[in-house]
C-alpha positions in Angstrom: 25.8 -92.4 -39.1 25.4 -90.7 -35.8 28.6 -88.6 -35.7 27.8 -86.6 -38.6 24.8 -85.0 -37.5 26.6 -84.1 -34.2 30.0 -82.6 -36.3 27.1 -80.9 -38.5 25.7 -79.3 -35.8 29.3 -77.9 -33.9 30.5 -76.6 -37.6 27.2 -74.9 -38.0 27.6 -73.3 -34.3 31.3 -71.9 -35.5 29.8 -70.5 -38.4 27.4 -68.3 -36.7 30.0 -67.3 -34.5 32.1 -66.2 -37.1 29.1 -65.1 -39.0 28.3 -63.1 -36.0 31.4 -61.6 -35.3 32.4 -60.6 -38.9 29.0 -58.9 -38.5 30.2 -57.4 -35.7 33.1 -56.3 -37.2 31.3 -54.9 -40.1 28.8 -53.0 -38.1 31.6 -51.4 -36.5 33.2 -50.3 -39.1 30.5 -48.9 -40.6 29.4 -47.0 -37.7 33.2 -45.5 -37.2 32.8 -44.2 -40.8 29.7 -42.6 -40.4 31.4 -40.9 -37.4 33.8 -39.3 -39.7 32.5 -38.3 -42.7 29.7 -37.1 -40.8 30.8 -33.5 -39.8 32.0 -33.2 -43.6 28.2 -34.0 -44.6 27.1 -31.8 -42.2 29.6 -29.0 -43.3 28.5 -29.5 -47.0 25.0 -29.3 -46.8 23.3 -26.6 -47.7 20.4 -27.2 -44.9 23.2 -27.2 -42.1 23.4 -23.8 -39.6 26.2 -21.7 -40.4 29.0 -21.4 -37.6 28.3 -17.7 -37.5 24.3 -18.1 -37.0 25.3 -20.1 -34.0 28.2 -20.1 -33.0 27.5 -20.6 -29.5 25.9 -24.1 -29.9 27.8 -27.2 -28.9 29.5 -28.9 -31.5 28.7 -32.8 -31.4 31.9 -34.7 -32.8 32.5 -38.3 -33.2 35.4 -40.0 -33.4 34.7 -43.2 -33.0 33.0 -46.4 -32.4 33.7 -45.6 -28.6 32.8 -42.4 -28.5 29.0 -43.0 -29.8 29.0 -46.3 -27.3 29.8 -43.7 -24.2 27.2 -40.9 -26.0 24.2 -44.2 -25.6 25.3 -44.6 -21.8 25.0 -41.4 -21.5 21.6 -41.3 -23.2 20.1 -44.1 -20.8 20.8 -42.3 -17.9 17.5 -40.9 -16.8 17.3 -37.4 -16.0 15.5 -36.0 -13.1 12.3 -34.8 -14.4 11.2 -31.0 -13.1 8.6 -30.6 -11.3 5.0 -29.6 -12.6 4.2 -26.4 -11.1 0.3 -26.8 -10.3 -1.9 -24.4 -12.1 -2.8 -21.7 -10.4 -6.2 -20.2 -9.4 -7.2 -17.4 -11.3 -7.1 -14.4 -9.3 -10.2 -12.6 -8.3 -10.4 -8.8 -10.2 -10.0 -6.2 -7.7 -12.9 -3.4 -7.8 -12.5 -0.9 -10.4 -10.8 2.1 -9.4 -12.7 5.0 -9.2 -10.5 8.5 -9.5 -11.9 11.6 -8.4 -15.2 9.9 -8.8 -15.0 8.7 -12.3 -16.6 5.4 -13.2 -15.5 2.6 -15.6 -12.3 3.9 -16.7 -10.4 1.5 -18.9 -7.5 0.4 -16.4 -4.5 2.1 -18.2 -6.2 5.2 -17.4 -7.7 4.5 -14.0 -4.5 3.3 -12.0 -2.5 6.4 -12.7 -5.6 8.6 -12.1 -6.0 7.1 -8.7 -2.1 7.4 -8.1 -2.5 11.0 -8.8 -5.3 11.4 -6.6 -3.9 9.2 -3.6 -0.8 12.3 -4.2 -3.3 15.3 -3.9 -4.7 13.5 -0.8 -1.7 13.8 1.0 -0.4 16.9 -0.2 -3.9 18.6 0.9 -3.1 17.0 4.3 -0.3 18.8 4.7 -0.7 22.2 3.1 -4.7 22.9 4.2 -5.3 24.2 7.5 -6.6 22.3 9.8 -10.1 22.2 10.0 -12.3 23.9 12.6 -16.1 24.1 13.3 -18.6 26.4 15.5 -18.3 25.1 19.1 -22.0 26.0 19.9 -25.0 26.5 17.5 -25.8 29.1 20.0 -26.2 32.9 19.3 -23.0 35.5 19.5 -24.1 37.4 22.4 -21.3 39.5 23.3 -17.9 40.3 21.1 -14.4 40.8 21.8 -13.3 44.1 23.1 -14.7 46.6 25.8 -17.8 45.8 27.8 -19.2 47.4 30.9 -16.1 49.4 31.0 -14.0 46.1 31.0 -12.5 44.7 28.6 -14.2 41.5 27.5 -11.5 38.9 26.0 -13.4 36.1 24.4 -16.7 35.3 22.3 -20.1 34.7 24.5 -22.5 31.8 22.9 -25.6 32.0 24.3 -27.2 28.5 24.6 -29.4 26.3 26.9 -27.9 25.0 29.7 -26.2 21.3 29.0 -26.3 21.5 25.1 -22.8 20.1 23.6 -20.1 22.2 23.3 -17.5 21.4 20.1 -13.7 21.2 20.4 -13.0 24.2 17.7 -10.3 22.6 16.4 -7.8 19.4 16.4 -5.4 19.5 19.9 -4.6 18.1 23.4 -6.8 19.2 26.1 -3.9 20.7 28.7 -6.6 21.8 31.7 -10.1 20.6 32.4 -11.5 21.8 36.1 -12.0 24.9 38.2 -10.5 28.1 37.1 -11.7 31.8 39.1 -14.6 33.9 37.6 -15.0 30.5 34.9 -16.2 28.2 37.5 -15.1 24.9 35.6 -13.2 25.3 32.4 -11.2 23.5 29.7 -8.9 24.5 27.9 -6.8 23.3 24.7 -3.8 23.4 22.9 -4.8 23.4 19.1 -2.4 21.7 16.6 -1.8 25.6 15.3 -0.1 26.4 18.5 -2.8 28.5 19.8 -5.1 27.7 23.1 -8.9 27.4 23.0 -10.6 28.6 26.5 -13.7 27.2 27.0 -15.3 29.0 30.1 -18.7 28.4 32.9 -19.2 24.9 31.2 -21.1 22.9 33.2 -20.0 19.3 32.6 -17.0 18.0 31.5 -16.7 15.1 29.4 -12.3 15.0 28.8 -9.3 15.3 31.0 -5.9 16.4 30.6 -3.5 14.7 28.4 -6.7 13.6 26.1 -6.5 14.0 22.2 -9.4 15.8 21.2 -10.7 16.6 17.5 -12.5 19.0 15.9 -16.4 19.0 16.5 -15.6 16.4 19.6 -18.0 17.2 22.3 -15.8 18.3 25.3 -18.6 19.9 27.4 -21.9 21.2 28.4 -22.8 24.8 28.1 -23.2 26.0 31.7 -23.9 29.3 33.9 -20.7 28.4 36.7 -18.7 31.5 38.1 -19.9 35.0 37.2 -22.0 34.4 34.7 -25.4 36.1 33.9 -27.0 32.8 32.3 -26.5 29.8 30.5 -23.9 30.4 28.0 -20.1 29.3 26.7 -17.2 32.0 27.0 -14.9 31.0 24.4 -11.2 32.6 24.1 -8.5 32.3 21.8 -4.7 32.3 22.6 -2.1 33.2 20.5 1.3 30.8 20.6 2.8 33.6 23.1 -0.2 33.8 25.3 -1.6 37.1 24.2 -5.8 37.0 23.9 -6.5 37.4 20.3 -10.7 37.6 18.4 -12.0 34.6 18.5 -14.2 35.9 15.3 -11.5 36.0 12.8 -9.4 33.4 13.4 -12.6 31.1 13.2 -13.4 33.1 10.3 -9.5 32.5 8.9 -10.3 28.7 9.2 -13.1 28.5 7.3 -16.1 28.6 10.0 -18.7 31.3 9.7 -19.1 33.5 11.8 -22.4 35.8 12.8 -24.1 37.3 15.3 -27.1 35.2 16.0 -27.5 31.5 16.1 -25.9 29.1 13.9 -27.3 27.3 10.8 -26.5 23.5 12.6 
């Protein structure tokens, strides 16, 4: 009575070995026939991409029983995961452009406006003269030309003594010191290539070498050398030297000129 049980059990343990490869077996087969009649199915159905829609995806054929067990490795292989980028911060709006003074302009039409206005800036830079102003708000008291049967080579600016006198113009101050019949004296070469004279000053506030611009105070009205009272001798120099009006050429860059004293 006791060795059937245990022969029971062993021949039951063969079965489901048998059982288990036969199943094996099957499964196998099954799968390697799927694997084959597969791209057929695929071909035939209507649902299925055409080769000429997409011809440049990857085909996925399989052959076999090993070929789909080497696809699963494949598959359990984890890829590296990319990173998350962070989100990033909104950026704060930049001020609304204004062009040529024109408020909320929709942004289409305000960033070429202000492109075309940054352009004009620098052409305007480069083709306007540069600027000059009156040195003294003095009156004209004497002109160019003959005088006390001299001849008189600059504009006279009558003023109090120490009030401010104005570079005319944008330039490097080339002399600032004594100089006969002046007393002191400055004088500068303007970007133009003429040379501003500034005569009798009585205090001077630049020295040679120094980069001066227009309306920079560069002196003091004084009554140095021969002189009949406080007042500034200004004289122009052409690019060869020569003594030209003072008058028109401060006219020709847009100061006005007038006997009397100025309006500033």
């Amino acid at each position: 009575m006791t060795g059937r049980p245990t022969r029971h059990r062993a021949e039951s343990q063969a079965e489901r070995v048998r059982a288990a490869a036969g199943a094996a077996v099957a499964a196998g087969a099954l799968i390697g026939g799927v694997a084959q009649i597969a791209p057929a199915i695929a071909n035939a159905s209507p649902l299925a991409p055409s080769r000429d829609a997409d011809h440049n995806a990857n085909e996925i054929t399989f052959k076999g029983t090993a070929d789909i067990q080497n696809v699963a490795a494949a598959k359990q292989v984890a890829a590296p995961v990319a990173d998350v980028a962070a989100p990033e911060a909104a950026p704060v709006a930049a001020p609304a452009a204004t062009p040529f003074g024109f408020n909320n302009l929709p942004p289409e039409i305000a960033g070429p406006l202000a492109q075309v206005e940054d352009i004009l800036k620098g052409v305007h830079q480069q083709v306007a003269p540069a600027p000059a102003v009156r040195p003294v708000a003095g009156a004209i008291s004497s002109g160019f030309g003959s005088r006390w049967g001299e001849f008189h080579y600059g504009l006279d600016f009558a003023d109090q003594l120490g009030a401010p006198i104005h570079s005319v113009s944008n330039g490097t101050v080339i002399e600032a010191g004594p100089a006969s019949g002046f007393g002191l004296w400055v004088r500068v070469l303007q970007d133009d290539g003429t040379t501003a004279v500034y005569g009798h000053v009585n205090d001077m506030f630049v020295s040679e070498g120094q980069r001066v611009r227009a309306g920079d105070v560069i002196a003091s009205v004084g009554n140095r050398g021969q002189s009949t009272g406080p007042h500034l001798h200004l004289e122009i120099w052409d690019q060869n030297g020569a003594k030209i009006d003072p008058m028109p050429y401060l006219a020709s860059k847009g100061v006005p000129m007038h006997w009397g004293p100025s309006a500033h």
